[in-house]
C-alpha positions in Angstrom: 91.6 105.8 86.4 89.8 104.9 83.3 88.7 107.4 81.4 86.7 105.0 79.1 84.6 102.4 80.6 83.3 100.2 78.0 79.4 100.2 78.8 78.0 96.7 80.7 75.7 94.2 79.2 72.1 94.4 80.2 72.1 91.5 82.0 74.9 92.3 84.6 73.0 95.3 85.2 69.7 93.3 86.1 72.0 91.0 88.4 73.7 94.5 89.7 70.2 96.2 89.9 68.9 93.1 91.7 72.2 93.0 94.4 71.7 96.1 95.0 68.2 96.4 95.8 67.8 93.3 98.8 70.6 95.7 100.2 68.4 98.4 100.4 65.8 96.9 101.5 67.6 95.9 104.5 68.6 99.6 105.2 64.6 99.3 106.3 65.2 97.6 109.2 64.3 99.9 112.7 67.4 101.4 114.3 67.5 101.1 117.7 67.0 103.3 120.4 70.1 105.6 121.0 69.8 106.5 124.4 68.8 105.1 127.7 66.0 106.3 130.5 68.9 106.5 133.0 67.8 109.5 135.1 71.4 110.1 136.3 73.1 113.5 135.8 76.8 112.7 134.4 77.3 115.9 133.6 76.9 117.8 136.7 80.7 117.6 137.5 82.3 118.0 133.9 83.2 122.0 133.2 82.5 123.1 130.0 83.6 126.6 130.1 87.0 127.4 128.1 89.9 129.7 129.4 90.5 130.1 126.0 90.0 130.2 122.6 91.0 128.5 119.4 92.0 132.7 118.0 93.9 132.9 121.1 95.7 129.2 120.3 97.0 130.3 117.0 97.7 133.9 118.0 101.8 133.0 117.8 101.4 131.8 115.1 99.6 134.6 112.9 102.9 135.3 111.0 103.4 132.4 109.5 99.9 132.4 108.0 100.1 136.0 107.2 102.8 134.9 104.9 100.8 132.5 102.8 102.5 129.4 105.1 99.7 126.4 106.1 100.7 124.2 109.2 100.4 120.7 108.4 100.4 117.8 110.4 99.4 114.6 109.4 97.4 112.5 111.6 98.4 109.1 111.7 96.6 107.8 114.6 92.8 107.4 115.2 93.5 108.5 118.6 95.0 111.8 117.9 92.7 112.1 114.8 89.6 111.8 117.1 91.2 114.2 120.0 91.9 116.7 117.3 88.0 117.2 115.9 87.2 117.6 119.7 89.7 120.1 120.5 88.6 122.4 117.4 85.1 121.9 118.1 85.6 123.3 121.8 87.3 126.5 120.9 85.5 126.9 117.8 84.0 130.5 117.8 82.2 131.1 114.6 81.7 128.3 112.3 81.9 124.7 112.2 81.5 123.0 108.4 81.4 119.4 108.4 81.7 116.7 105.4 81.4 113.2 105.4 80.4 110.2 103.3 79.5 108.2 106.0 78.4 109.8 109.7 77.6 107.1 112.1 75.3 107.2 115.3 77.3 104.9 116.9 79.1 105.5 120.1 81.9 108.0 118.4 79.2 109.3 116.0 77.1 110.4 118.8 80.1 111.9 121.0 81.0 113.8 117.8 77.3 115.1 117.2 77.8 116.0 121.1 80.5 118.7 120.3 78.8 120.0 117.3 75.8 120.2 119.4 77.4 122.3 122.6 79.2 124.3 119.8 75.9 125.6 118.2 74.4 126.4 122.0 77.7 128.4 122.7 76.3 130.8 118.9 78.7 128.6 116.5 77.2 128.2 113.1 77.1 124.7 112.1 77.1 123.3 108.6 76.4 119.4 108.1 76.5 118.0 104.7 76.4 114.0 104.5 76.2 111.7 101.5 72.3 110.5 101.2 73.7 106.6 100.6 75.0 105.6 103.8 73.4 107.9 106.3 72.1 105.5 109.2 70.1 107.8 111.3 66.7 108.2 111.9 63.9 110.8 110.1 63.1 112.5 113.8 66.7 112.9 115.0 67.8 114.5 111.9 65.0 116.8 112.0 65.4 117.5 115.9 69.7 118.3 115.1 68.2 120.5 112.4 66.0 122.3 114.5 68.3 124.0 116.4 68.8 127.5 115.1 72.4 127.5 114.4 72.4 123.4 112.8 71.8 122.8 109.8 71.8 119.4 107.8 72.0 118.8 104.2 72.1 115.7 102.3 73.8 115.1 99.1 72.1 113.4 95.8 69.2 112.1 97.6 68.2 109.4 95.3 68.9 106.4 97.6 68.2 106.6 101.1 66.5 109.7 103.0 62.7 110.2 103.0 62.8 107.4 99.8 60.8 104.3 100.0 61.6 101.2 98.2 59.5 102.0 95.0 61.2 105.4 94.6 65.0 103.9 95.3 64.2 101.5 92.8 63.0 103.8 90.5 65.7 105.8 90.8 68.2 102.7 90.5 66.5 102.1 87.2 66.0 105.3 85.4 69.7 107.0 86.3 71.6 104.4 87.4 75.0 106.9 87.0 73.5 110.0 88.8 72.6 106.7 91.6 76.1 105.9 91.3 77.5 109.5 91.8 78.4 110.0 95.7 80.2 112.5 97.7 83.5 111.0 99.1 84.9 114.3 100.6 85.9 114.6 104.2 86.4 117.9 105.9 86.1 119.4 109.1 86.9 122.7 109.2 86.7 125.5 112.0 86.1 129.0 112.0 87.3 129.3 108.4 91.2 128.8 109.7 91.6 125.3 110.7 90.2 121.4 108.5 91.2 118.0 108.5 91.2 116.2 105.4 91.6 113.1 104.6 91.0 109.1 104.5 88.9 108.8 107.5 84.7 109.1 108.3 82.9 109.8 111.7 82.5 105.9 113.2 84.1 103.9 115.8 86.4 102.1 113.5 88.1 105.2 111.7 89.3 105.7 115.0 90.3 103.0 116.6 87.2 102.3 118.9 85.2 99.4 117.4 85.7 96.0 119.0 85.4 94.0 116.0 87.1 95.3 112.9 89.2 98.4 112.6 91.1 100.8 109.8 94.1 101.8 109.8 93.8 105.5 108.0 95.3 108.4 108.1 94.7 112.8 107.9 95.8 115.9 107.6 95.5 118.7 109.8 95.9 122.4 108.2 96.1 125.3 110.0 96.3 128.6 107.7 95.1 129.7 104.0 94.7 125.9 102.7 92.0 125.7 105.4 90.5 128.9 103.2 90.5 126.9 100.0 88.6 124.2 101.4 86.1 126.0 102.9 85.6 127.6 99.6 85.1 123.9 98.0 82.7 123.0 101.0 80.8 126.2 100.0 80.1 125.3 96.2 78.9 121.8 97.6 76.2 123.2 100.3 74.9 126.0 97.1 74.3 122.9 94.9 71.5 121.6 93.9 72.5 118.3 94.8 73.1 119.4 98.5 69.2 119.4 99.9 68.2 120.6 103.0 66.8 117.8 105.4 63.3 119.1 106.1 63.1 119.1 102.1 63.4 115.5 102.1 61.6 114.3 105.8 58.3 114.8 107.5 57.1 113.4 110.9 53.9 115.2 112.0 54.8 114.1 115.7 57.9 115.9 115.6 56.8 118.9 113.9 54.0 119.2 116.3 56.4 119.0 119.5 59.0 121.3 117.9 56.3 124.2 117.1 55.6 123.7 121.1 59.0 124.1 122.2 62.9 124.2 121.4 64.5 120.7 120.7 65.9 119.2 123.7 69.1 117.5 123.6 69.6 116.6 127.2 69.5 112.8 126.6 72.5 113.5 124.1 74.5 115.5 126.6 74.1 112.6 129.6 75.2 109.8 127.2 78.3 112.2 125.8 79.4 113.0 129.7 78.1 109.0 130.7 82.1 107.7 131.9 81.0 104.3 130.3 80.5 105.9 126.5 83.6 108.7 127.1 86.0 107.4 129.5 87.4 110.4 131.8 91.0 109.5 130.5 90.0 110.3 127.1 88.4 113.7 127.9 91.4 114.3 129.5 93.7 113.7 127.2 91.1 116.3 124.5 91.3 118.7 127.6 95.4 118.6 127.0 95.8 119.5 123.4 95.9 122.7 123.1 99.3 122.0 125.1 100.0 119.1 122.8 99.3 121.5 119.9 102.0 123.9 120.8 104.2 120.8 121.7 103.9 119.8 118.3 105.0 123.0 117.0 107.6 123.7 119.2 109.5 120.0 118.6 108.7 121.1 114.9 106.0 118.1 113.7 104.0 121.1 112.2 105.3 122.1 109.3 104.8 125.1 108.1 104.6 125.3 103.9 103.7 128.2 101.4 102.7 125.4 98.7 100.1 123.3 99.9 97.8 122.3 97.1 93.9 121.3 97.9 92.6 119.8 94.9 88.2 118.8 94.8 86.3 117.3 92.2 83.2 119.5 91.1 80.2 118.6 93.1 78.2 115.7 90.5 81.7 115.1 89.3 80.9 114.5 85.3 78.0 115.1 83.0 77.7 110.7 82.8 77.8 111.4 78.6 80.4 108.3 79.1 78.5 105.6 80.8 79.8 105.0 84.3 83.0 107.0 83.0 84.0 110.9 82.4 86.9 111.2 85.1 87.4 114.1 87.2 89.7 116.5 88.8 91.3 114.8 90.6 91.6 112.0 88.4 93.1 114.3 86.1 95.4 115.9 88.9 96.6 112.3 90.5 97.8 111.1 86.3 99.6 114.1 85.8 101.4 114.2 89.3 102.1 110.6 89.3 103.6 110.1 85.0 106.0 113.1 86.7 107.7 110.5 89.1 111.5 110.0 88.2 112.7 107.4 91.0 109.6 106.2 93.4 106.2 105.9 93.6 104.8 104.2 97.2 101.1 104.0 97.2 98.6 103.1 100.0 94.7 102.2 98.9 92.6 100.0 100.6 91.1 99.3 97.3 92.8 98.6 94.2 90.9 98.2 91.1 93.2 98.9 87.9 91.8 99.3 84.3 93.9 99.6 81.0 94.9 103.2 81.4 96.3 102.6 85.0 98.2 99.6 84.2 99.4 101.1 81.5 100.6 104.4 83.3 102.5 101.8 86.2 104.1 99.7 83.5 105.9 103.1 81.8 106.8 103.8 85.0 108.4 100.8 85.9 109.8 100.1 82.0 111.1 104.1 83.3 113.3 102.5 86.1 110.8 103.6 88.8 110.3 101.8 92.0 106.3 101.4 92.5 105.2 99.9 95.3 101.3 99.5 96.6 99.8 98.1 99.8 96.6 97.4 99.7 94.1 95.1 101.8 94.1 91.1 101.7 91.1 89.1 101.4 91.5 88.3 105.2 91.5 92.2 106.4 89.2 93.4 103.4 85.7 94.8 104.5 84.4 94.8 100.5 84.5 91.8 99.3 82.8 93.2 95.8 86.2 95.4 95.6 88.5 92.6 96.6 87.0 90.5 93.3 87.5 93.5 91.4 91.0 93.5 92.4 91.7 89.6 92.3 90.3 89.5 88.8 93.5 91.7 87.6 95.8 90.9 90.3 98.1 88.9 87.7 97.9 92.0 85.0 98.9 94.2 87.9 101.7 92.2 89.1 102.8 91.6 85.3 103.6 95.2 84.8 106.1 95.0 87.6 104.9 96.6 90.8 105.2 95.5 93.7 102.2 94.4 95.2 101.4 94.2 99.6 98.7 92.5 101.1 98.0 93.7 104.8 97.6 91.1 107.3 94.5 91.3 109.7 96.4 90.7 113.1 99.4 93.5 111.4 101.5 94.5 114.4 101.0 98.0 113.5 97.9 97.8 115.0 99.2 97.8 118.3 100.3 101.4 117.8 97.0 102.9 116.0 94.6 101.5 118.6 93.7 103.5 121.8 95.3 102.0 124.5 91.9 102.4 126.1 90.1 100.1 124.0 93.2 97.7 124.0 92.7 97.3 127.5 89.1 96.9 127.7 88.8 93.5 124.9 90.1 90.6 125.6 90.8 89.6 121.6 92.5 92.2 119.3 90.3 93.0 116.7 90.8 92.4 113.2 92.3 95.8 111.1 91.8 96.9 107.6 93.7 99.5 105.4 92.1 102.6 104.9 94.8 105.0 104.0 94.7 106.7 100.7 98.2 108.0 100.5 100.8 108.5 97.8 104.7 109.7 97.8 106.5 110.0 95.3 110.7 110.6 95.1 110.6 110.9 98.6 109.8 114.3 98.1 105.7 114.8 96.7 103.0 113.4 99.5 99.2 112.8 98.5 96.8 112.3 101.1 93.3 112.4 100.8 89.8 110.2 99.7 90.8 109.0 96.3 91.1 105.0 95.9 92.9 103.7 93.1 89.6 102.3 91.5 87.2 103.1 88.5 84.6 104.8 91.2 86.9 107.2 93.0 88.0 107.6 89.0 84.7 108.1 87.6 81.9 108.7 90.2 82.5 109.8 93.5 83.7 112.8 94.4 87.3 112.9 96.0 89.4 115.5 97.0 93.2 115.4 97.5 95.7 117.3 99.3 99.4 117.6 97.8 102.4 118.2 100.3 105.6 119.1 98.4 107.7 118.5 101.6 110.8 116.1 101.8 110.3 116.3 105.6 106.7 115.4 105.2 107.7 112.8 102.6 109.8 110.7 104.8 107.6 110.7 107.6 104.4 109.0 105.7 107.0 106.7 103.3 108.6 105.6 106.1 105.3 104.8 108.1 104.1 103.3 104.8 107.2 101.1 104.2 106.7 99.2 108.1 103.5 98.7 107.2 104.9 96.8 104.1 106.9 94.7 106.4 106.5 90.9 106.6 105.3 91.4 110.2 102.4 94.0 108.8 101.6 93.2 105.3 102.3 89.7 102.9 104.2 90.4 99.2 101.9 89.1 96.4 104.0 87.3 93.4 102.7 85.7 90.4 103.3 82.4 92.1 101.5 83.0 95.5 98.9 85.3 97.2 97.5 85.1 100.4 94.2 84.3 99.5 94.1 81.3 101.1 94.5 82.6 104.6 90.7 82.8 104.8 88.4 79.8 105.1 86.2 78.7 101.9 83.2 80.4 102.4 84.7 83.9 102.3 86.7 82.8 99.3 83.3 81.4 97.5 81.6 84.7 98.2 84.4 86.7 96.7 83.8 84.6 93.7 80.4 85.0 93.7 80.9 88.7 93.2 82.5 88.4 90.0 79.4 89.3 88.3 80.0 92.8 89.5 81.3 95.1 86.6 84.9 96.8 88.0 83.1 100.4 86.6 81.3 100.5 89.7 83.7 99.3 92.3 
């Protein structure tokens, strides 16, 4: 939350510069072939046609929203997170606006580019905007999605990754290293301009409980009334910047071109893998084929809750003019310090990454000096996937703990696990894999929930882009502390003193490497 990053020697940046760059260079390597020559037709027995409609679906519910009210319901497991994008994208009618930091092709990546695919063949307008930096697919498929008349891509601050080769990423590392830094870490999905999800998770198999070797345990937001409005309106002033640029400004294959002027772009190979029982089990599209019953459950046993005072807060697409190096704030920075020096009793935190800098430390020691009860889980060394965040975090670890918080380290083999995996995957591996924290969640006195993209670290401070939503809802409240507070239980999570921390629970290599990172400045973790 630093406001006032001290500027970095010169030669940490050449060592950062230099990190930085072998990792981009292997972003080179060829990605593989996505799809199979299987001539099979999976699809000839799965029904696509809808008895109904997603205006239909929230027809009884019109006078709540017509009274300012937003349903929310947070989505705690991967599962239900997953089934949720594919119901909306099946009864989707006019628009589909999409946001994400990181959109994999893997197996739930291409299922989900399935559904926005179908969508735009049944007239829905779809809007794609993904961060340039971790954006995995290839120059021809991106062109090929985009060529369909109601797609269309856009990627944000492409300095880094699309249509760049190494000279010009280097260049670009070199001469604005802070506009290189500046990312888009929004996440929303929103339908027909009535319906999003928000919050800590990205399109890939382990955001949703599907990879077989290393999972997250996250967590969303679904909103179904005028909050959905407001973030549309924030997805609208990121697509009309100038650091959103369409695709075909950035890529050129001559080979596609010439077969796209020729004929429409096919996406039959993209359909057979989607309806393939091996890559989308039949149980799963069953269970997607059920919610619109499970939505109405959910309403009717009262999980939705239905509040006039739901708060969506964005940064400002480029997030700050850089006139503080690697500093400037944001927002939501601004909007997470005021909500969180208001706390009287409690403040329970979940962040995968925890990176603290003067001002933070500061703000959690008044608290605590204030009688407040703060308590943060964050990831281990053993469940961390970032092991340059992890040394940010170890090197203040003691600071942290000296202010008087109390500091949880999730386990990798957490119990909790066995409730945010699919049962479907569970059943298929013979190991459990490993889990991570994800979450980015805040209440406080049992009464204010936060849930959104922001990490409590200088980048989500600072650089990226984050966006928040506030739930002032005791209900709501108890439901995510109390979720958050097993997850802080010895069976889920270790307790970090000043005397012990769990480092240790990995072998010596991982340790060493963490170490190694230490030549990392925090500002950019």
């Amino acid at each position: 939350m630093n406001q006032l990053i001290q500027r970095c020697n010169i030669n940490t940046l050449k060592i950062v510069t230099l990190v930085l760059s072998l990792l981009f260079l292997s972003a080179c390597t060829p990605v593989p072939e996505r799809f199979s020559n299987d001539s099979e037709d999976y699809c000839k027995d799965i029904s696509f046609q809808k008895s109904t409609t997603l205006t239909k679906q929230l027809a009884p519910y019109t006078h709540y929203i017509e009274d300012g009210k937003t349903g929310v319901y947070v989505l705690e497991q991967g599962t239900e997170a997953m089934f949720t994008r594919a119901w909306l994208s099946e009864h989707a009618e006019k628009t589909i606006d999409v946001q994400y930091f990181i959109f994999s092709t893997d197996n739930i990546g291409l299922l989900a580019i399935d559904y926005l695919v179908r969508a735009a063949e049944r007239g829905v307008k779809v809007r794609i905007l993904v961060d340039d930096i971790m954006l995995d697919a290839k120059g021809d498929e991106l062109l090929i999605l985009n060529a369909h008349p109601n797609i269309t891509i856009k990627i944000y601050n492409p300095l880094v990754n699309t249509g760049k080769n190494i000279v010009q990423k280097l260049t670009n590392l070199v001469t604005d290293f802070h506009a290189f830094n500046q990312r888009m870490h929004n996440k929303t999905f929103t339908v027909d301009s009535a319906v999003s999800i928000t919050g800590g998770r990205n399109v890939a198999d382990e955001y949703f409980g599907y990879d077989h070797e290393y999972n997250f345990r996250d967590r969303d937001t679904l909103l179904v009334g005028p909050t959905a409005n407001n973030i549309e309106e924030s997805f609208n002033e990121f697509w009309q910047h100038s650091l959103s640029v369409p695709v075909t400004d950035l890529l050129t294959d001559k080979e596609t071109e010439k077969t796209l002027q020729k004929e429409a772009p096919n996406f039959q190979k993209l359909h057979q893998y989607a309806c393939n029982p091996t890559n989308f089990l039949p149980e799963v599209r069953a269970q997607i084929e059920a919610m619109p019953a499970a939505f109405k459950k959910a309403v009717d046993d009262g999980d939705v809750h239905w509040l006039d005072n739901i708060e969506y807060v964005s940064d400002a697409p480029g997030k700050n003019d850089g006139e503080v190096f690697l500093g400037g704030g944001g927002i939501a920075t601004s909007k997470l310090i005021a909500l969180i020096t208001q706390a009287k009793k409690s403040v329970t935190i979940q962040t995968p990454y925890l990176i603290t800098t003067d001002l933070s430390k500061g703000i959690l020691k008044t608290l605590v000096d204030n009688g407040v009860e703060v308590k943060i889980l964050t990831n281990s060394l053993a469940s961390n996937d970032n092991l340059e965040a992890f040394s940010g975090y170890q090197r203040d670890r003691d600071a942290l703990l000296k202010t008087g918080v109390n500091i949880y380290e999730f386990k990798p083999d957490a119990q909790i696990r066995q409730k945010v995996m699919s049962q479907e995957m569970s059943k298929q591996l013979a190991q459990a894999p490993i889990f991570g924290l994800h979450a980015k969640s805040m209440v406080i006195d049992g009464n204010l929930t936060v849930i959104g993209t922001f990490n409590l670290d200088p980048r989500s401070a600072n650089l990226n882009t984050e966006s928040i939503v506030i739930i002032p809802s005791t209900t709501v409240a108890k439901k995510v502390e109390g979720a958050m507070l097993v997850e802080m239980q010895p069976e889920n999570a270790w307790q970090v003193t000043l005397d012990w921390n769990p480092d240790h629970q990995v072998d010596l290599t991982k340790r060493l490497k963490v170490k190694s990172r230490i030549v990392v400045p925090k500002s950019i973790l």
